[in-house]
Kinemage of the C-alpha trace (Angstrom):
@kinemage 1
@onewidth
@group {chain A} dominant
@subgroup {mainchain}
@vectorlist {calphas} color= white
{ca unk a 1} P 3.596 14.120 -18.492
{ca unk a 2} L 3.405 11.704 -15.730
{ca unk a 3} L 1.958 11.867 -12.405
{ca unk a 4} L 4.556 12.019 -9.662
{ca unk a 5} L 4.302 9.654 -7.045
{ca unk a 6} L 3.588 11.675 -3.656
{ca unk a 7} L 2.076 15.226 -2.869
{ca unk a 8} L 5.790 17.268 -1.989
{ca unk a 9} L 4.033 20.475 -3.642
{ca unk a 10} L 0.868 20.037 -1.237
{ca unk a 11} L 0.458 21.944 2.309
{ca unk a 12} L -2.639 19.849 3.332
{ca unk a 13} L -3.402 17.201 5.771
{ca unk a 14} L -5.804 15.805 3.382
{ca unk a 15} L -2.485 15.381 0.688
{ca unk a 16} L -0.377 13.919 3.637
{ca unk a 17} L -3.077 11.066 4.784
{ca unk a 18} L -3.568 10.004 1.320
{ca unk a 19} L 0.338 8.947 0.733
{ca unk a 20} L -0.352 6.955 3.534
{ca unk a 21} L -3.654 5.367 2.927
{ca unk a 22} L -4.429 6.521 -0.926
{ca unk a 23} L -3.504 3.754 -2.579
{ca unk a 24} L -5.935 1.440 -4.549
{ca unk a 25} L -6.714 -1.549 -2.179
{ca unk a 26} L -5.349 0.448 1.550
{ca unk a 27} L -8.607 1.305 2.908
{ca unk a 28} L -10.176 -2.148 2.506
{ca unk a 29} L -6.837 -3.912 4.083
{ca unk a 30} L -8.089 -1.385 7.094
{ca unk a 31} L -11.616 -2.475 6.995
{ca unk a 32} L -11.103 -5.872 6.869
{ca unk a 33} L -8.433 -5.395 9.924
{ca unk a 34} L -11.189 -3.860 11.839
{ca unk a 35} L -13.435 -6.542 10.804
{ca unk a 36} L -10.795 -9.184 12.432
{ca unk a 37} L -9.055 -10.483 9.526
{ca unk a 38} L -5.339 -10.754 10.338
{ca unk a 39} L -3.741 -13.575 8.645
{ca unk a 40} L -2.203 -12.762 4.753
{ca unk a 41} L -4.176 -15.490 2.817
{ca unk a 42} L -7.843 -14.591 4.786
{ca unk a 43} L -6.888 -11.126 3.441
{ca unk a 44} L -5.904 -12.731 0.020
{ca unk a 45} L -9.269 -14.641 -0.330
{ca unk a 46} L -11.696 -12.015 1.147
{ca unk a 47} L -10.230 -8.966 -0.752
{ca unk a 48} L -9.421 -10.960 -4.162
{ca unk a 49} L -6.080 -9.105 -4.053
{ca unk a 50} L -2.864 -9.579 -5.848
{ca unk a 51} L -0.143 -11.094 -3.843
{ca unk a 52} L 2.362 -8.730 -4.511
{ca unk a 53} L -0.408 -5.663 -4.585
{ca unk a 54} L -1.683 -7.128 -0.384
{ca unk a 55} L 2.281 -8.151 0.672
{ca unk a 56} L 3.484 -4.283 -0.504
{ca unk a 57} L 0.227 -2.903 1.504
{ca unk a 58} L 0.763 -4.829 4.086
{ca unk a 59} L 3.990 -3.672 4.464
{ca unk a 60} L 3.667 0.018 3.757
{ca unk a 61} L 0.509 -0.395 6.473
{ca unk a 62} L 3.381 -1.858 9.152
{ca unk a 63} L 6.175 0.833 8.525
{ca unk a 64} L 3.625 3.507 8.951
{ca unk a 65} L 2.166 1.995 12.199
{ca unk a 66} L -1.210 1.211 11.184
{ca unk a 67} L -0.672 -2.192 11.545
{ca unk a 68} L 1.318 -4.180 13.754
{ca unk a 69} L 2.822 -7.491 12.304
{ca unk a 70} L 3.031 -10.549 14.798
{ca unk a 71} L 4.802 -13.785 14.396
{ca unk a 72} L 2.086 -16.360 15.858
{ca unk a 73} L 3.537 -19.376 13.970
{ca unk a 74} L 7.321 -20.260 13.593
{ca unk a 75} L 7.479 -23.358 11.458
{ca unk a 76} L 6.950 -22.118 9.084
{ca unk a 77} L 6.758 -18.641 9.812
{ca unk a 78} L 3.544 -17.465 9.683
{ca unk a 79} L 2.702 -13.524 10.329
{ca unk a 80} L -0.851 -11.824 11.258
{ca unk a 81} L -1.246 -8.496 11.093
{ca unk a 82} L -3.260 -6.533 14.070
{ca unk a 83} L -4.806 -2.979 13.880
{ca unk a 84} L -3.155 0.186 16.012
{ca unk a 85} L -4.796 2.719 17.838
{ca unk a 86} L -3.913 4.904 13.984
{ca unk a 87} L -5.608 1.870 12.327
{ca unk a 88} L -8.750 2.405 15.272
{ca unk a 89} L -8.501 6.074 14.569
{ca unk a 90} L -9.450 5.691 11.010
{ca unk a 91} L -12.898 3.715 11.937
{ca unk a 92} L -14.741 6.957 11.219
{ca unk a 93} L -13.246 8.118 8.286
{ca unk a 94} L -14.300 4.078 6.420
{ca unk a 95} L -17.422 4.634 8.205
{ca unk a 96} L -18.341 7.736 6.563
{ca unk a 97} L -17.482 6.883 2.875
{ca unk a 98} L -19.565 3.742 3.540
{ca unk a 99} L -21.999 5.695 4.124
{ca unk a 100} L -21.268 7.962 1.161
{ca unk a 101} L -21.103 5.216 -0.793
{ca unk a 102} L -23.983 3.571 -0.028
{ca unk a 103} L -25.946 7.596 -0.643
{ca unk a 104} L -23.980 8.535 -3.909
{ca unk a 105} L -24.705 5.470 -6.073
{ca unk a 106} L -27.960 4.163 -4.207
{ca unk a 107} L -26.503 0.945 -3.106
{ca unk a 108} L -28.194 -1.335 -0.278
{ca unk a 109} L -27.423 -2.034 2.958
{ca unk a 110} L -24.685 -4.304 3.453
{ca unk a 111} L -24.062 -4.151 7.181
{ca unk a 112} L -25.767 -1.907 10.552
{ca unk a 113} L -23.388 -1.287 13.038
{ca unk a 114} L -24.787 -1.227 16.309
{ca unk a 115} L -23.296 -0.306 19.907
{ca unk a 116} L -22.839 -3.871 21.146
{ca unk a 117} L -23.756 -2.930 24.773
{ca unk a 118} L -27.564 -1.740 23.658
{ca unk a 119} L -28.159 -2.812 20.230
{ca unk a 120} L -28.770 0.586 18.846
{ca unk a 121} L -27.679 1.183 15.445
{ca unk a 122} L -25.115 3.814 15.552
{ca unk a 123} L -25.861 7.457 14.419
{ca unk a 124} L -23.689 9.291 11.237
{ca unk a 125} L -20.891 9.903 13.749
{ca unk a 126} L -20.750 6.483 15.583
{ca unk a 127} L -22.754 7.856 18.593
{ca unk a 128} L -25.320 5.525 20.494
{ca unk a 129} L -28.528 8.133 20.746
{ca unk a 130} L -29.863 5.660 23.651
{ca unk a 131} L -26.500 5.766 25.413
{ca unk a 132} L -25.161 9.178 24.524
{ca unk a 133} L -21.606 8.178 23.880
{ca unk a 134} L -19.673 7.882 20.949
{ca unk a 135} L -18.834 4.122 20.459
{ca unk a 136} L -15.286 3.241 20.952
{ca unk a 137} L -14.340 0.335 18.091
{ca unk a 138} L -13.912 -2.602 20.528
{ca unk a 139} L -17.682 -1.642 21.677
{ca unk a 140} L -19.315 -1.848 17.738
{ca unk a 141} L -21.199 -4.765 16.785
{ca unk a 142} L -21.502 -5.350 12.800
{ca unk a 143} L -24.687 -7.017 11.536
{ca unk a 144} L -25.670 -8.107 8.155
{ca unk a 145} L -28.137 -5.710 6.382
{ca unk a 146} L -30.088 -7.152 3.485
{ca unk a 147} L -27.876 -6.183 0.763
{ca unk a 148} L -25.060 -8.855 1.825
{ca unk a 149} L -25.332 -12.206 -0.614
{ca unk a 150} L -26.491 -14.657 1.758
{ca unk a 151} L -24.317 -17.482 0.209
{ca unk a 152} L -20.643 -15.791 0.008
{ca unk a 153} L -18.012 -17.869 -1.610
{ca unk a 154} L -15.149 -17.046 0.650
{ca unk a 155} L -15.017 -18.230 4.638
{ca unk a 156} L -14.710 -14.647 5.903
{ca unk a 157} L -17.779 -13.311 3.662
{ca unk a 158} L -19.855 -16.324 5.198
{ca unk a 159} L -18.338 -15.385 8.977
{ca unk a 160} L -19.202 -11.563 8.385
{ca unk a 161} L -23.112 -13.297 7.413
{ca unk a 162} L -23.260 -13.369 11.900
{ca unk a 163} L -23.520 -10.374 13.910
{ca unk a 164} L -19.733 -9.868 15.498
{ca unk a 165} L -17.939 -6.972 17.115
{ca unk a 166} L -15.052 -5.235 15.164
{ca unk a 167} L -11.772 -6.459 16.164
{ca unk a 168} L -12.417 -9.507 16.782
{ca unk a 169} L -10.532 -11.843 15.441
{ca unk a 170} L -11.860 -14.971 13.191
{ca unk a 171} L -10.922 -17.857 14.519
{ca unk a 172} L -9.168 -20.756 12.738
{ca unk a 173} L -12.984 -22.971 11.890
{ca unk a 174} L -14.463 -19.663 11.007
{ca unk a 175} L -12.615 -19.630 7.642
């Protein structure tokens, strides 16, 4: 018998946010969002992504209002694609299976996030323990941990090598 394609029989939150964001390849679209990617090939080349697999994520992530697509080139037409305050909301949730992740199969450390106004690397729930204040996205500063390869093939591996805030976007001799 085949799996159906959606939870209908499911009364769970849980069942709802994974139509949404379930799909093989979602999450890291997200994460890579937050990290400042926005344009469709820096997403190609940094996630090693199918076209068609990134253009129907991309698009599912725009109807649902994760993402917001913007026209910032019109010959040709070129589209970027900017995270939403749902997008921002899910920050914790990719922070804590990192963090799972990195537990459950012993892997290094690829990146310390760090409130950006202190330096302090954030506790298991984003808070700053020097600040006492859970850090809003804008305010997060990613660092490389030792676990990153130092000499990245793709432009947005090798701009994720300097310490950088989330959100912010790469700019155009970054990759």
């Amino acid at each position: 018998m085949a799996l159906g394609k959606d939870y209908a029989t499911q009364e769970c939150s849980i069942a709802r946010a994974l139509e949404v964001v379930g799909e093989r390849w979602t999450l890291l679209v997200i994460r890579d969002a937050l990290y400042g990617v926005r344009r469709y090939n820096d997403f190609l080349v940094h996630l090693g992504i199918p076209r068609a697999v990134l253009a129907a994520r991309l698009q599912a992530l725009t109807a649902e209002g994760i993402l917001e697509k913007r026209r910032y080139q019109e010959s040709p037409p070129r589209d970027e694609y900017l995270p939403t305050d749902r997008a921002l909301a899910l920050w914790p949730t990719l922070r804590s299976l990192g963090r799972w992740g990195r537990e459950q199969f012993d892997e290094p450390q690829l990146r310390y996030f760090r409130h950006a106004d202190c330096g302090t690397e954030l506790g298991l729930y984003g808070e700053c323990h020097r600040c006492a204040l859970v850090v809003p996205v804008p305010d997060v500063l990613v660092d490389p941990g030792p676990g990153l390869d130092p000499n990245p093939a793709d432009p947005i591996s090798r701009a994720l090598l300097k310490p950088r805030r989330l959100l912010q976007p790469f700019e155009s001799d970054q990759v």
